[in-house]
C-alpha positions as CSV (number, residue, x, y, z in Angstrom):
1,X,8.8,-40.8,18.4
2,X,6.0,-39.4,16.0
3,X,5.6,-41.5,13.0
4,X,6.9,-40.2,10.1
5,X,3.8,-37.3,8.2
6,X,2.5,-37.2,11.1
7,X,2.6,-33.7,13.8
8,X,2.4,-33.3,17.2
9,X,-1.2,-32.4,17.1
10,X,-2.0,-35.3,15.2
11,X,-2.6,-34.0,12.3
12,X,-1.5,-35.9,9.1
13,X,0.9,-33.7,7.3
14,X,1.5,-33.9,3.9
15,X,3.8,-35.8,1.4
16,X,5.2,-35.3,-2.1
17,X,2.9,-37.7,-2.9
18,X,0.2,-35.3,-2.0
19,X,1.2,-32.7,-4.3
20,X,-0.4,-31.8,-7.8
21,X,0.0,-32.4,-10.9
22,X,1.1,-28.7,-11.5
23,X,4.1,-28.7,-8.9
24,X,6.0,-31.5,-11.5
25,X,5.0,-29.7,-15.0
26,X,8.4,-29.7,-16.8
27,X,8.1,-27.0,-18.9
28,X,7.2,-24.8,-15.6
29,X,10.0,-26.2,-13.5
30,X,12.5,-25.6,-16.4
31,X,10.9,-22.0,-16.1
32,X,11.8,-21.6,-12.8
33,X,15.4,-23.0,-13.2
34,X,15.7,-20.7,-16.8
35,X,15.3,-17.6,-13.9
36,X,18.8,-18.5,-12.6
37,X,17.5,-17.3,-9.8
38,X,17.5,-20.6,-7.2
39,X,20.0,-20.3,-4.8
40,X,20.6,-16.8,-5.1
41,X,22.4,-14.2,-2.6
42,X,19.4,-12.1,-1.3
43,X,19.2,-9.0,-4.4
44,X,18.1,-5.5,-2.6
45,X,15.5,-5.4,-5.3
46,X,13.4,-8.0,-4.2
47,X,14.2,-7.5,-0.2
48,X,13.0,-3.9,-1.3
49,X,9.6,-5.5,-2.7
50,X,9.1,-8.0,-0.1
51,X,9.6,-5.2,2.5
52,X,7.1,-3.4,1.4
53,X,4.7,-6.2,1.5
54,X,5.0,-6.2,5.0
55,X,5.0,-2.8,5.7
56,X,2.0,-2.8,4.1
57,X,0.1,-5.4,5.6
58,X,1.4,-4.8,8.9
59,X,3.4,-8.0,9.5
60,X,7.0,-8.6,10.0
61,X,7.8,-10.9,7.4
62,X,7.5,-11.6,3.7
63,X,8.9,-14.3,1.5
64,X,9.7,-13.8,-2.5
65,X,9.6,-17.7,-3.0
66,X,10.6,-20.1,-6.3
67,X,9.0,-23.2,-6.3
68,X,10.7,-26.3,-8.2
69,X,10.1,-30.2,-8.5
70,X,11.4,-30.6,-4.7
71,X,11.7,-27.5,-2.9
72,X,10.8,-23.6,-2.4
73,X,13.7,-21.6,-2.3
74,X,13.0,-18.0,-0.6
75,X,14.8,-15.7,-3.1
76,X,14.3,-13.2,-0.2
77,X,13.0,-14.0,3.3
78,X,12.3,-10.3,4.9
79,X,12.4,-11.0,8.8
80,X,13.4,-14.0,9.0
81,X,17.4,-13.4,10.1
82,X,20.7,-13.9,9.0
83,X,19.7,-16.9,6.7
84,X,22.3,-19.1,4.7
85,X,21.3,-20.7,1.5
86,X,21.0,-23.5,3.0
87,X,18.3,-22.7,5.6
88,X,16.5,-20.4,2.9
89,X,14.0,-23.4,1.6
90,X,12.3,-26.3,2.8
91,X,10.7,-29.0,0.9
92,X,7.7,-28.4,-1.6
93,X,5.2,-30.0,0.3
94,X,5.7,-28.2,3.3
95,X,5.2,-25.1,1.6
96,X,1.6,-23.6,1.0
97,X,3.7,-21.6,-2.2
98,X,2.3,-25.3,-3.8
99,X,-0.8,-23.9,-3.8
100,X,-0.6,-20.7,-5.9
101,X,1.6,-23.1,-8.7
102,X,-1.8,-25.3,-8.0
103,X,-4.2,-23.1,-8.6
104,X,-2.2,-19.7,-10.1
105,X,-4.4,-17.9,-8.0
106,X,-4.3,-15.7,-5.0
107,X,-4.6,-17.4,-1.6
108,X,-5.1,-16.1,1.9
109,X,-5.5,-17.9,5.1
110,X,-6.6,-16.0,8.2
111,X,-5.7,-19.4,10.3
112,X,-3.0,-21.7,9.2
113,X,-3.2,-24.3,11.8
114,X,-7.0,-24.7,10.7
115,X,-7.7,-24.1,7.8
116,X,-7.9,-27.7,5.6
117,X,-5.6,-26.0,3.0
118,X,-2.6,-25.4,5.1
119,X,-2.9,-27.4,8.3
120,X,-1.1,-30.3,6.4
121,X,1.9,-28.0,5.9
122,X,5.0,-28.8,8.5
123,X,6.2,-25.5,7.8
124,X,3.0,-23.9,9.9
125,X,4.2,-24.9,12.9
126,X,7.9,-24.5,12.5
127,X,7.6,-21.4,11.5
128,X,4.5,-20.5,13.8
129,X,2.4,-19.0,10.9
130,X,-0.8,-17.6,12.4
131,X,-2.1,-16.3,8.9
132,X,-0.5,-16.4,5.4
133,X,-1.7,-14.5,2.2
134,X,0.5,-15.2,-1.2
135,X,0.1,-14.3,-4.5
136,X,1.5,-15.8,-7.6
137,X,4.6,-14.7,-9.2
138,X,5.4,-15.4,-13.2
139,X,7.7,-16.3,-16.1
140,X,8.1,-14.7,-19.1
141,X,5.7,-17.3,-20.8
142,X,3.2,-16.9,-17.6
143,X,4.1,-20.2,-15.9
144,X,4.1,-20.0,-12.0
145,X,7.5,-19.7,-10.6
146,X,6.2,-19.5,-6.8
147,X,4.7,-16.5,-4.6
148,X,5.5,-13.4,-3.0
149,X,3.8,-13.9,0.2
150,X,2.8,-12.4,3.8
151,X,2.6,-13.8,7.0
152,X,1.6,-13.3,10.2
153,X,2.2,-15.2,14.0
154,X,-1.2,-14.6,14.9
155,X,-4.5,-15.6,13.4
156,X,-5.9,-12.5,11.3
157,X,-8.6,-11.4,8.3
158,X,-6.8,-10.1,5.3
159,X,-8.6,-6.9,4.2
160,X,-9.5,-6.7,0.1
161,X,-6.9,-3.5,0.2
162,X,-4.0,-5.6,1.6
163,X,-4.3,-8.3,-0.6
164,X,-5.1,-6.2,-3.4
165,X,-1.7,-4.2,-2.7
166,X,-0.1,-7.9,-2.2
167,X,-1.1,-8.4,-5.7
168,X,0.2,-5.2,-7.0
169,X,3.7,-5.8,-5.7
170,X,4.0,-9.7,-7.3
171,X,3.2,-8.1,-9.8
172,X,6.4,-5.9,-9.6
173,X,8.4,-9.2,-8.7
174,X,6.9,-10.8,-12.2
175,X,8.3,-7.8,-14.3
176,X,11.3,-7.7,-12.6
177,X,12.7,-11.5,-13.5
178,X,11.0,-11.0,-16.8
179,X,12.9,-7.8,-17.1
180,X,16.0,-10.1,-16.4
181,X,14.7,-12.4,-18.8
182,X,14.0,-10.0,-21.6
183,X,17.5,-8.4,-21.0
184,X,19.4,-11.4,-20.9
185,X,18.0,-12.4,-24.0
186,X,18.2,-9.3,-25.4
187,X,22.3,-9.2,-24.9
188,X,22.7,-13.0,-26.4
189,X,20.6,-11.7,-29.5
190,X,22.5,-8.7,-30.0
191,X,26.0,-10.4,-29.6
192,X,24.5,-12.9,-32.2
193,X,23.4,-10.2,-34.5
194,X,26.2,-7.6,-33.7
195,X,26.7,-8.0,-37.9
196,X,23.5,-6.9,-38.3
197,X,22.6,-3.1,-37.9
198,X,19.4,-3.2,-38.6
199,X,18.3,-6.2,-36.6
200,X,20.1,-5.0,-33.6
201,X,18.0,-1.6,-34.0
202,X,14.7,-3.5,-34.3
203,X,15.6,-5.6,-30.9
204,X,16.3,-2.3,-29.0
205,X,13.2,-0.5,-30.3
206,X,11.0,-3.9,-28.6
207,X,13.1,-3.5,-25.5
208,X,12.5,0.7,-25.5
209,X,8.6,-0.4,-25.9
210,X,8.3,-2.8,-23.7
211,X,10.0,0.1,-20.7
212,X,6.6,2.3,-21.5
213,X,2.8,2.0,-21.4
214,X,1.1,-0.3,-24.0
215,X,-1.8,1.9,-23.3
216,X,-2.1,5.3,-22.0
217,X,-4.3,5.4,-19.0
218,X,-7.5,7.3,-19.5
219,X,-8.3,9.8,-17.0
220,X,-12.5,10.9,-16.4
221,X,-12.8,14.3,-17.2
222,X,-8.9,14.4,-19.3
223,X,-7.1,14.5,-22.7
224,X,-3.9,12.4,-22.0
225,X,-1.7,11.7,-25.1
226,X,2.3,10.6,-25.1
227,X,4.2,10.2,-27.8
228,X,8.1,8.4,-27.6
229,X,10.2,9.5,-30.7
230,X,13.7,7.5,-31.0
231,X,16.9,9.3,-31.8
232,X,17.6,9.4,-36.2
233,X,19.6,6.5,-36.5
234,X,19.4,5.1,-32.9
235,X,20.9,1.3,-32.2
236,X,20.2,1.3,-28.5
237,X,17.7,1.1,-26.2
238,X,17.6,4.5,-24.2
239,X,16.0,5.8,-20.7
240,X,13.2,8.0,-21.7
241,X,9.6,7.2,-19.9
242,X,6.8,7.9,-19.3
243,X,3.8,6.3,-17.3
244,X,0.1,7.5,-15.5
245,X,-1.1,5.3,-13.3
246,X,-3.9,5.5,-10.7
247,X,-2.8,6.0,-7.2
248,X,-5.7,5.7,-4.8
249,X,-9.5,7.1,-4.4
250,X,-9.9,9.7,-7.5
251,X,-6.1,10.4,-7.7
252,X,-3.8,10.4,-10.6
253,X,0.3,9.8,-10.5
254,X,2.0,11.2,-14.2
255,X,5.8,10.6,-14.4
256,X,8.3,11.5,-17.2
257,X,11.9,10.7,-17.2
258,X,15.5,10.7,-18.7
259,X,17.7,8.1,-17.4
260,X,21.4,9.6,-18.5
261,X,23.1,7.2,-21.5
262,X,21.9,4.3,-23.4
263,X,21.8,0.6,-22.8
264,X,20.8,-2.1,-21.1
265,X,22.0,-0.4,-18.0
266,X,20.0,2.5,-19.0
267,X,17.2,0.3,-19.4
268,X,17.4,-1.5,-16.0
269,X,17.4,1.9,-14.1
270,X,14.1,3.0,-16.3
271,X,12.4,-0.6,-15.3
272,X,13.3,0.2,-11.8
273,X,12.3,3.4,-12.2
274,X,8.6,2.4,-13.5
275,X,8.4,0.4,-11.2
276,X,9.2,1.4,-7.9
277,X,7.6,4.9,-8.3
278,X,4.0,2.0,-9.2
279,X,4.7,-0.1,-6.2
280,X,5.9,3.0,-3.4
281,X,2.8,5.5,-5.4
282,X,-0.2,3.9,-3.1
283,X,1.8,4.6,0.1
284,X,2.1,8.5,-0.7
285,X,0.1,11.3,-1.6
286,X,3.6,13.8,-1.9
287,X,5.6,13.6,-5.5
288,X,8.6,15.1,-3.5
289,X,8.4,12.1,-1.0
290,X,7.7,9.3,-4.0
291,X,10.6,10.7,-6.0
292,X,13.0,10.5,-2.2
293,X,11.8,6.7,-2.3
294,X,13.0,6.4,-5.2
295,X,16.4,7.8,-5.0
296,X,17.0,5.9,-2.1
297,X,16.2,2.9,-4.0
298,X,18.8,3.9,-6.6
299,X,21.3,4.4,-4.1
300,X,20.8,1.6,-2.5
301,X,20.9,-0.2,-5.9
302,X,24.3,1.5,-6.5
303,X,23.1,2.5,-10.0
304,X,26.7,3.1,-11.9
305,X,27.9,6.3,-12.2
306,X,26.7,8.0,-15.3
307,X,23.3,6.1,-14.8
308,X,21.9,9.4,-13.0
309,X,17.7,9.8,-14.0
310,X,16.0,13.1,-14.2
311,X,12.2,12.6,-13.6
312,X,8.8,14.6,-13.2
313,X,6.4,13.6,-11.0
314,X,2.7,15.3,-10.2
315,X,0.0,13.9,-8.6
316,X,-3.6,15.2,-9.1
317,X,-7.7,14.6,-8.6
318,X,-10.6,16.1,-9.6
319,X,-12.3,18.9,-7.8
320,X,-15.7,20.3,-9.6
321,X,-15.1,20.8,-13.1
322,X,-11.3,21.6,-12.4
323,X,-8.3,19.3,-11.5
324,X,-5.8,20.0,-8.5
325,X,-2.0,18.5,-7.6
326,X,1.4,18.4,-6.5
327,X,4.0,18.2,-9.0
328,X,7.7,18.2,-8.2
329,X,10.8,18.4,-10.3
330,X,14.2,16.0,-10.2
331,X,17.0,17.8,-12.0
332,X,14.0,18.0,-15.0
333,X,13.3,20.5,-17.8
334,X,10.1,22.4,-16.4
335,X,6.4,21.1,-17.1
336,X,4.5,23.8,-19.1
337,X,1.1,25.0,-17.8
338,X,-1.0,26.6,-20.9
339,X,-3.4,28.3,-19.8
340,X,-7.3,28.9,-21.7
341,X,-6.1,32.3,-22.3
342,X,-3.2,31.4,-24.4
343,X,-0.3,32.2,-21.4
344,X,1.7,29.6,-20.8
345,X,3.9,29.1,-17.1
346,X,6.6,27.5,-15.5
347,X,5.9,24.3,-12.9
348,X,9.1,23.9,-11.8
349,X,10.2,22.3,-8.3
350,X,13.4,22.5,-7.9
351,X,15.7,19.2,-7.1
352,X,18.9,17.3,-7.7
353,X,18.5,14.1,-10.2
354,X,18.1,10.9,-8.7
355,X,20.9,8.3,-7.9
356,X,24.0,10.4,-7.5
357,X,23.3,12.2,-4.0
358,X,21.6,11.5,-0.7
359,X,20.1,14.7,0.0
360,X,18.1,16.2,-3.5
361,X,16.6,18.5,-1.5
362,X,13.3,18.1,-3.2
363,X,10.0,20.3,-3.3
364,X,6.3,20.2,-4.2
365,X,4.8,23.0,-6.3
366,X,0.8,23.1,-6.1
367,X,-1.5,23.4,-9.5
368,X,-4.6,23.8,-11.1
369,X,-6.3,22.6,-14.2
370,X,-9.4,24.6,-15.3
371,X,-11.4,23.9,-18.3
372,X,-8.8,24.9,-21.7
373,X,-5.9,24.2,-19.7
374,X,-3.1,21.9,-20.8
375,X,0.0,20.9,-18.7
376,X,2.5,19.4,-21.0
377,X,5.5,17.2,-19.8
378,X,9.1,16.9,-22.1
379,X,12.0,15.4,-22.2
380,X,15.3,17.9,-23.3
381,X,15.3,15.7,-26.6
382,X,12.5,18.9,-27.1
383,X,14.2,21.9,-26.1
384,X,18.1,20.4,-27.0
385,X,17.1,19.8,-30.6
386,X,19.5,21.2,-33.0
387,X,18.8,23.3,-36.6
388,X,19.7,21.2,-39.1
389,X,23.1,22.8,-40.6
390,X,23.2,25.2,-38.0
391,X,23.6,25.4,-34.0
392,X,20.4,27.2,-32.8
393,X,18.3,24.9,-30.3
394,X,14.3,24.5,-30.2
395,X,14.5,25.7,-26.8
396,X,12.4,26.2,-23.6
397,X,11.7,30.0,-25.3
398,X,10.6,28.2,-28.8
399,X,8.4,25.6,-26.9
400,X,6.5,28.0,-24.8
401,X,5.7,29.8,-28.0
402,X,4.7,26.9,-29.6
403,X,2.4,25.7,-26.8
404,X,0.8,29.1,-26.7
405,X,-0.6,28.7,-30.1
406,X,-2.0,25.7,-29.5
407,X,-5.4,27.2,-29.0
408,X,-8.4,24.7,-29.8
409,X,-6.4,21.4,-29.9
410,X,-6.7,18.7,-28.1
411,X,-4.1,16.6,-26.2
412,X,-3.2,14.5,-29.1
413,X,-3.2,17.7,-31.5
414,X,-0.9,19.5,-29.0
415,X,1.6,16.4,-29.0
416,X,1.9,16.0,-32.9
417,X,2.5,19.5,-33.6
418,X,5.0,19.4,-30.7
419,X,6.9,16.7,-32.6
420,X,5.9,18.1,-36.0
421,X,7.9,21.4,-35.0
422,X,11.1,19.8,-34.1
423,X,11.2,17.7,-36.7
424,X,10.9,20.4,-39.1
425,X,13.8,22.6,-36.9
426,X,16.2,19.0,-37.5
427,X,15.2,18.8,-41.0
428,X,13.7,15.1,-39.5
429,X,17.0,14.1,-38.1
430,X,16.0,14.3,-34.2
431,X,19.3,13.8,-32.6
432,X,18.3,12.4,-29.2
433,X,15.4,10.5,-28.3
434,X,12.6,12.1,-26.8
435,X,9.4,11.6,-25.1
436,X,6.1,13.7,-24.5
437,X,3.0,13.8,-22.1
438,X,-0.1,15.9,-22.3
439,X,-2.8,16.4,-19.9
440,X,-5.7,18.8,-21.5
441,X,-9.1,19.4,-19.1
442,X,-11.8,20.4,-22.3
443,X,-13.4,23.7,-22.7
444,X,-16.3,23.5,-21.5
445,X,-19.3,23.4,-23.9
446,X,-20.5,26.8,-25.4
């Protein structure tokens, strides 16, 4: 019989009294138990994540994995079985997820049973890890909660564009329980402040924020400008986004979209939303096929009914002094092309909205941006707002219009007198919330 820390090979495996300081912190281990996460049924949203870790790093398994004072629990183990709770952790210091709460920074090993880092680990052998890549996950204070992490049987180099996209997608795991986190505590403060109007307004507004951008993107060689103007009078947090994003090489991902009622459920299909289009974008250079990811992940999320999201999606890149794409339409008002010229078209690609069917029947439409062109996204807060004291709309007919006089702006210009006009048509009572995205190429110089 082996003496107890010590494997087969000889090697001295390690002990809990081998572990850092970091592992036993109590304000991060409280963190990790605050997540209410540990012991867990497996949640489609983070199989979906960890999936796509290993399908894009070419292995059959990935872990999502919170680490506590004694153990790591795999909040998803993809390829790994039928798993009970029970057999979905092992102790902490078998674990190499000890190492990103060490360090809080990525780690990747292209030989487990070699390298000085993990050759300690009993869990190298018993699970025959080759090669093992991880990269922290966080709580809504940034402690470390554990990893989302890769592994392989065999011994293997980790290219800079796996782990980069390894990254990208603990990244998605961190907003996701901070989502929770922000929602959770969003409900106990509204239930505590139901009394108070206005303080449940201002905690839904924070929420509504939080769902877009902090930052537009800036695109070489574009004018971006969004703008997100809340319902007159609005108490809750509503489904309107937008986002631009890099995808990969010189190309650009814009998305807008209307998630159908208000809420935190609202809110928690937008997150998804945000941030599954983010996480799938990388993998596909087709809107149409993005926004099919996508509804499969709502339907596999079993969104409520009601919850249904409209979206735009176009993806474009630079080519000379002009910009070229793919944009496709969910069940979406039309994007409006404004030409230098002063005409202004259609880009519509016609499709269900996500989350209700299986088959949306989706299609790309193909565009150009020259120099003077604008392509201007909306929400149908825009085109459904009502005359004040009277029933006439803005309408698609009165945005066009309005678009083709924007001669000279620039992409900010074109977004306030956008809002400027319906506000003036409501008499500044907008009666839905609305948001707004504008791509301008410049003129070129004279």
């Amino acid at each position: 019989m082996l003496d107890e820390g010590v494997a087969s090979g000889g090697r001295r495996l390690k002990t809990i009294a081998d572990l850092p300081d970091e592992v036993f912190d109590e304000a991060r281990v409280a963190a990790v138990r605050a997540t209410g996460l540990l012991d867990g049924e497996p949640e489609a949203v983070f199989d979906d994540l960890a999936e796509l870790a290993a399908v894009s790093v070419g292995v059959e398994r990935a872990l999502v994995t919170l680490v506590d004072d004694r153990r790591s629990f795999w909040l998803s183990a993809v390829g790994m079985g039928a798993l009970s709770t029970g057999e979905r952790q092992n102790a902490v210091q078998e674990s190499p997820c000890h190492l990103l709460v060490a360090t809080d920074q990525p780690l990747s090993v292209s030989d487990a049973a070699a390298d000085p880092r993990t050759r300690g680990l009993a869990v190298v052998g018993r699970l025959g890890i080759g090669a093992w890549a991880g990269h922290p996950i966080h709580g809504p204070d940034g402690e470390v909660l554990g990893g989302l992490c890769v592994l392989d049987s065999r011994s293997r180099a980790w290219s800079e564009r796996q782990l980069k996209t390894l990254g990208t997608l603990a990244r998605a795991v961190t907003a996701e329980i901070r989502l929770r986190h922000a929602l959770v505590t969003a409900e106990r403060q509204v239930r505590e402040l139901e009394s108070s109007w206005r303080a449940s307004t201002a905690l839904a507004r924070t929420l509504q924020q939080s769902l877009l951008p902090p930052v537009l993107a800036q695109v070489s060689g574009v004018e971006t400008a969004a703008l997100y103007l809340s319902a007159t009078g609005g108490a809750e947090v509503t489904g309107d986004f937008y986002d631009l994003f890099p995808v990969s090489g010189s190309r650009w991902c814009v998305v807008l979209g209307d998630v159908c009622g208000k809420g935190v459920e609202a809110a928690t299909v937008t997150a998804l939303a945000r941030y599954t289009l983010r996480a799938d974008a990388p993998r596909h250079l087709s809107p149409s096929r993005m926004l099919d990811q996508l509804n499969e992940a709502l339907r596999a999320q079993q969104v409520p009914v009601g919850r249904f999201l409209t979206v735009v999606c176009a993806i474009f890149r630079p080519e000379g002094d002009r910009f070229v794409g793919l944009l496709c339409t969910a069940g979406h008002p039309p994007a409006l092309l404004r030409r230098a010229d002063g005409t202004v078209h259609e880009l519509f690609g016609a499709g269900a909205a996500l989350g209700i069917f299986d088959d949306i029947h989706l299609r790309n439409v193909r565009f150009e941006l020259g120099p003077g062109d604008v392509l201007l996204f909306y929400t149908d807060g825009v085109t459904e707002a009502r005359q004040k004291g009277g029933a006439d709309f803005f309408g698609e007919d009165g945005l066009a219009r309005l678009l083709a006089g924007c001669a000279d702006l620039s992409a900010e210009q074109i977004i306030t007198r956008v809002r400027d006009a319906v506000l003036a048509h409501t008499g500044d009572e907008a009666g839905d919330d609305t948001a707004l995205l504008a791509l301008r190429v410049p003129p070129r110089p004279l």
